[in-house]
Steps between C-alpha positions, in 0.01 A plus 500: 500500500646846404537751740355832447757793473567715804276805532691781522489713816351854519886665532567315185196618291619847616847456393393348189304821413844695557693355351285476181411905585885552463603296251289672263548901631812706314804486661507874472364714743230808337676827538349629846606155612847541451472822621369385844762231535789730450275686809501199704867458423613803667328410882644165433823595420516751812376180715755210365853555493673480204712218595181301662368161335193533357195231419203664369188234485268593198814684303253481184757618182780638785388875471565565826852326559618623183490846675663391800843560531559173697670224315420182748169470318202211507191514347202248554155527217263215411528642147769278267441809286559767729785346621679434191473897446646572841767322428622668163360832689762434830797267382670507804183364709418149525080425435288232556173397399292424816216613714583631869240277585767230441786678563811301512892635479806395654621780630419818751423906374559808685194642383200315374253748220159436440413839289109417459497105451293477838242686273393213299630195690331153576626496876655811630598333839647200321692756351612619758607171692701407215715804547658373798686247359685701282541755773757544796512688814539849372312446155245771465166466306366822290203507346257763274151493459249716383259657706153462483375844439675436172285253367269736279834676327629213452218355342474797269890459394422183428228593243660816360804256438733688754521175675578143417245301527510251823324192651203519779704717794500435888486809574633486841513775736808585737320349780424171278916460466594602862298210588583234224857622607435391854370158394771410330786627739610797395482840727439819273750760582405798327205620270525807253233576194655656221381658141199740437609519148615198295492667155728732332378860609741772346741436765214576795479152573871508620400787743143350617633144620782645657335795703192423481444100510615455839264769662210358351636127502116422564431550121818362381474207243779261639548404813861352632597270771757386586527164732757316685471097604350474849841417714637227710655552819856566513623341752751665767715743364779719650412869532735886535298746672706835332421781778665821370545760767563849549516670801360167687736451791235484729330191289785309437494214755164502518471345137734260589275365816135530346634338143326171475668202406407465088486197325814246510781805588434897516776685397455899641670755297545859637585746249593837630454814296743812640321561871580790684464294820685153649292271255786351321675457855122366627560199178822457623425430842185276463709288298730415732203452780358278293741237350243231468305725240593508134526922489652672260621843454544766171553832447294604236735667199185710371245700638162408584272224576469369150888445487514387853243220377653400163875468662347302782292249280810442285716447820202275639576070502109385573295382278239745602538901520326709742540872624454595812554878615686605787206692654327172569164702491418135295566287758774244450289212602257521247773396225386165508151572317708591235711167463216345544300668194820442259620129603115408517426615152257784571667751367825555317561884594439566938403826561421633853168718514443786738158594477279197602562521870444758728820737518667618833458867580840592380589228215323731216364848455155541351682665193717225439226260570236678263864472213543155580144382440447715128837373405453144573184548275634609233806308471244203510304651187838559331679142609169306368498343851423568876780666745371678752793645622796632294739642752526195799865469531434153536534227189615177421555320175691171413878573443485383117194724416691788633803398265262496217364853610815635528610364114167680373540810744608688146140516400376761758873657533672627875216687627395384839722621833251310679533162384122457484387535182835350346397163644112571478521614124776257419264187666196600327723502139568136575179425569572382880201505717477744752342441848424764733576407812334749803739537779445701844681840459694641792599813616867621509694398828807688402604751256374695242284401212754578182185563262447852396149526458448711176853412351409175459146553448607640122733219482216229552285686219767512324553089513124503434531709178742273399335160594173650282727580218689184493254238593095617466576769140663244266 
């Protein structure tokens, strides 16, 4: 008795319908299509770096590789046809014809693309699953889709010929991915919507989606996110707490005593930066008191906390990297929420907030307070994610992110003589999480604050000028 053939499965009807949708569209995007990939091009080529290995899943004819500059280049389409034109379009890539439904490569990418494939796939979590086999630790995800609102315009392109023709669309909303994201294991990092204008406009188009589209991202056509693989602990790791201090004498040994005992060894590194009192003499002292400790002592060569911080962190042996300041107004003993964030997978970036518990009288004046809150807003709008507090002197990242900050620290230039937003702007540019992590602020016990209040108020909008120009207005 003959068997009856297998009936194929839903996915499989679906993917037969794509595949036979592709194979017979041009391998030649209409006009105001290539014009929109060259668009999309220029976010993605400010979000991958250049030397970065790149998959993209639904690469169609390899528009948007050929425009990257990246030469470590895979491309995945159902489409035998579209595939055979990516790869005369991108000779250096290497293409394959296969669904990401069934995803299957040997090997691991830096970044992962899905430029609109989520649109019209069979199973978008499937997808998604897939992805972390060819993923590792500090692979990031990045994917565009097109807003809702756009539907009708769309539509219209379509018709007038604008736009290619395409298969039935998902149409999924921001909230729709954050949570097929979540199913599948990955933890979005950031969000940003981009484009109000995706046509050639007389050069106005240039000026709109870079002024205008990230005001009213609401109305924007594509929407960007960008997703890391949800993390596995750690493990123990070795930490250096870097405490720079100026003018601190009076603090000294009392950092020593309150620091907590961090992960499998805690290396403490003082760096001093020209005191006018006994705070160098303070290091030297404690050290000696305290020959069971791991301390360290430098003199800073620079000026500033920012230099303090960077000569410290390259000096440092652990594993991890933390700051503590010398005015211990964060208290020393809450270090260990931030080890615990990084080594637990949480977060890749630590940063102490300010503003969620109730303040002593004297830790922070209203002024500063009022500052600290709009600031922490708007670096959040700018960054594309949440941190509430900008200026905490307290942080902690793993030792080989830092390195890899430090190698891209060309990008935003020597501006910062805090140190904050060199590590905050440099994390978010890698894509590391950040976790805010509220902390109980102190007042002063000794000494003198060394913040000048409107001095360094300019300087902060100054770093938030910046982080608007170089991260939100691309």
């Amino acid at each position: 008795m003959l068997s009856s053939p297998p009936v194929p499965t839903l996915l499989e009807l679906h993917l037969d319908r794509l595949r036979s949708f592709y194979d017979a569209a041009p391998t030649e995007p209409t006009r105001g299509g290539r014009f929109y990939r060259k668009l999309l091009a220029g976010y993605y080529r400010d979000l991958i770096p250049a030397d970065a290995s790149v998959l993209e899943i639904g690469c169609g004819g390899g528009h948007l590789l050929e425009l990257l500059p990246n030469r470590d280049v895979v491309g995945i389409d159902i489409s035998e046809k579209q595939i055979s034109a990516a790869r005369t379009r991108v000779a250096h890539g290497e293409f394959h014809v296969m669904s990401g439904e069934d995803l299957k490569l040997d090997r691991t990418f830096d970044f992962v693309v899905i430029s609109e494939t989520l649109n019209f796939a069979a199973d978008v979590q499937q997808i998604l699953e897939r992805i972390h086999a060819v993923s590792h630790r500090r692979t990031r995800l990045i994917l565009n889709f097109h807003s809702g609102l756009w539907r009708p315009l769309l539509a219209l392109g379509t018709a007038l010929g604008v736009r290619a023709e395409h298969p039935p669309c998902n149409w999924l909303s921001a909230t729709d991915m954050r949570n097929m994201l979540g199913l599948a294991g990955w933890d979005v990092i950031k969000q940003q919507s981009r484009l109000l204008v995706a046509l050639p406009c007389l050069g106005l188009e240039k000026i709109i989606n870079r002024f205008f589209a990230p005001i009213f991202s609401h109305l924007a056509l594509t929407v960007f996110q960008v997703a890391r693989p949800v993390q596995k602990a750690l493990g123990p790791k070795t930490v250096s707490v870097v405490i720079p201090a100026r003018n601190e004498a009076g603090n000294i040994e009392a950092a020593v005593r309150r620091m907590p005992r961090l992960g499998k060894h805690t290396e403490i590194i003082f760096i001093e930066g020209n005191s006018t009192d006994r705070t160098w003499a303070e290091i030297r002292r404690v050290i000696t008191q305290y020959p069971d400790l791991d301390i360290k002592a430098m003199r800073q060569t620079g000026k500033g906390k920012g230099n303090a911080v960077r000569e410290g962190f390259d000096a440092a042996s652990g594993e991890i990297l933390m700051i503590l300041d010398a005015d211990l107004t964060m208290p020393p003993e809450e270090l260990g929420k931030f080890y615990d964030v990084l080594v637990s997978g949480r977060a890749d970036f630590a940063n102490g907030v300010r503003l969620v518990y109730p303040l002593e009288d004297q830790a922070m004046r209203f002024c500063n307070l009022c500052a600290n809150k709009f600031f922490g807003l708007a670096f959040s709008w700018a960054l594309g994610q949440p941190i509430k507090d900008t200026l905490c002197g307290t942080k902690a990242l793993l030792k080989d992110d830092y390195q890899r900050l430090a190698l891209n620290r060309a990008h935003f230039g020597d501006f910062d003589p805090f140190g904050d937003f060199d590590l905050i702007f440099g994390a978010n540019h890698l894509h590391l999480k950040i976790g805010d992590i509220p902390i109980r602020y102190r007042d002063r016990t000794y000494g003198n604050t060394n913040i000048q209040r409107w001095r360094h108020g300019m300087l902060l909008l100054r770093m938030l000028l910046l982080c608007i120009a170089k991260i939100k207005l691309i």
